[in-house]
C-alpha positions, -999 to +999 in steps of 0.1 A: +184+939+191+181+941+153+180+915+128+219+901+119+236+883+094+262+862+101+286+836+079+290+799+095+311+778+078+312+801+043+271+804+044+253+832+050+225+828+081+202+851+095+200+859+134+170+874+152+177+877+186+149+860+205+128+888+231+146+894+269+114+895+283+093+877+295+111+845+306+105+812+296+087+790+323+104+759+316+133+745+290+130+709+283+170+701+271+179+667+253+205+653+231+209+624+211+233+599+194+223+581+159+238+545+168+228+512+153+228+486+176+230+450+159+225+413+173+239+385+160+204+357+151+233+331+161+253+343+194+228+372+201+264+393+208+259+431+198+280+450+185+272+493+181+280+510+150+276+552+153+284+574+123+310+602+130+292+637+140+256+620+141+247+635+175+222+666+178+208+686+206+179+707+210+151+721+235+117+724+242+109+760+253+077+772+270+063+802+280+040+810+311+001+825+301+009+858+282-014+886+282-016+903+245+013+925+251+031+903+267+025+877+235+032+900+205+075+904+206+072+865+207+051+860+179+067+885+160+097+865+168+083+833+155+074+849+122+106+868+120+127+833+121+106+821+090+101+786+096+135+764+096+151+792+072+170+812+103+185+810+132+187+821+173+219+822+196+205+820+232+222+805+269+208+780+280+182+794+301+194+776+333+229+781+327+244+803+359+280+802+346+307+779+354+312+752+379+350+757+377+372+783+378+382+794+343+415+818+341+439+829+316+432+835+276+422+805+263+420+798+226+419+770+205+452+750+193+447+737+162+482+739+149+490+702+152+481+686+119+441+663+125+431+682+156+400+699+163+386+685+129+349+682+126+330+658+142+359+651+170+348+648+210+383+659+216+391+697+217+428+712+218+434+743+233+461+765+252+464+796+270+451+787+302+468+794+334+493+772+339+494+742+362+454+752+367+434+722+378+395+724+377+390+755+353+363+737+339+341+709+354+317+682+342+291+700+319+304+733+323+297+752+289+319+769+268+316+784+231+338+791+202+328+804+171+287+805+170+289+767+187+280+757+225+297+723+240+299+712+272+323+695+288+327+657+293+327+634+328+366+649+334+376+684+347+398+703+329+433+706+341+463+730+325+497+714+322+528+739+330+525+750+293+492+765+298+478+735+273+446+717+277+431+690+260+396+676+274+362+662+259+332+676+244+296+669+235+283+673+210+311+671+188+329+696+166+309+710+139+330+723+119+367+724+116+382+749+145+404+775+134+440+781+152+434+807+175+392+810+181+388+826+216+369+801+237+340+818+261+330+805+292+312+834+304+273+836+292+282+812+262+252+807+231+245+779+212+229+786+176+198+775+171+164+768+148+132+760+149+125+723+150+096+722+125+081+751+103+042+752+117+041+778+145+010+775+165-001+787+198-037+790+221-061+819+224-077+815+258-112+828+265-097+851+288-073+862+259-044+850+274-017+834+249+001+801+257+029+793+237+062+764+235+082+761+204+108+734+200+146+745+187+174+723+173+209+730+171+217+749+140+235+724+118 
């Protein structure tokens, strides 16, 4: 796949498609929440204090011993993303597709003023089949836009209307658009390299191990 340019919320990034082959051996997920947690000297009562949108989530991504040949698209591919500068839109690796049983067109229903703003757990949507229960279920993923979520600790139910409304982590990124298709087959998250230094090991026997971390694209 070649090289791509794409604009996320009116900037220009650059894609390159990470190599089909060969597989990862094993992809290390985590999330995590900037919260302040804060203890009274006096009554020790705490009290939590998060900042709206301050949650992130990346993986860990490592490769089995690669021959030479087996090694090169990769490291192509880590010079190609040039440090931090662009980005990747992969699956999650262990992702086999829905839990639930998505139907209808679903899109996103932003057209009541304050919803589906940035940094909201709460996404609005419609077109569904109606009266559905369980198109979606706990950490199913969907994507809209270039963005992966997945969905929260309830299922997602349609009301006669076709309407949905149902938790997500992490939260909106940007503001949604009116009408943005929502995918729930093979969705990507966007993606970048956690830290600029790409390194990897040369084994006697000339094999190649390699892991690279990725963060969400932000």
């Amino acid at each position: 796949m070649p090289i791509t340019t794409i604009t996320l919320d009116g900037n220009a990034v650059t894609l390159v498609p990470l190599p089909s082959s060969p597989a990862p051996k094993s992809v290390s997920p985590w999330m995590s929440d900037s919260v302040a947690l804060i203890t009274s000297p006096f009554t020790g009562q705490t009290q939590a204090q998060g900042s709206t949108g301050a949650d992130l989530t990346g993986l860990m991504v490592t490769y089995p011993p690669l021959n030479p040949k087996q090694a090169a698209p990769l490291l192509a591919w880590l010079a190609e993303m040039r440090g931090m500068a662009n980005a990747v839109q992969m699956t999650p690796p262990e992702y086999k597709g829905p839990q639930g049983a998505p139907s209808g067109t679903p899109t996103v229903n932003s057209t009541a003023s304050g919803t589906n703003q940035a940094g909201s757990y709460t996404l609005v949507t419609r077109g569904w089949r109606a009266s559905a229960a369980n198109l979606l279920l706990p950490w199913d993923a969907i994507q809209f836009g270039y963005r992966l979520h997945r969905i929260g600790i309830t299922s997602v139910s349609s009301d006669a209307s076709g309407n949905a409304t149902f938790n997500i982590y992490p939260s909106l990124r940007e503001d949604v658009a009116d009408g943005t298709p929502i995918i729930t087959a093979n969705p990507m998250g966007l993606y970048r390299l956690a830290q600029n230094k790409r390194d990897w090991v040369i084994t006697p026997d000339f094999y190649t191990a390699l892991s690279f971390p990725l963060v969400e694209y932000r």
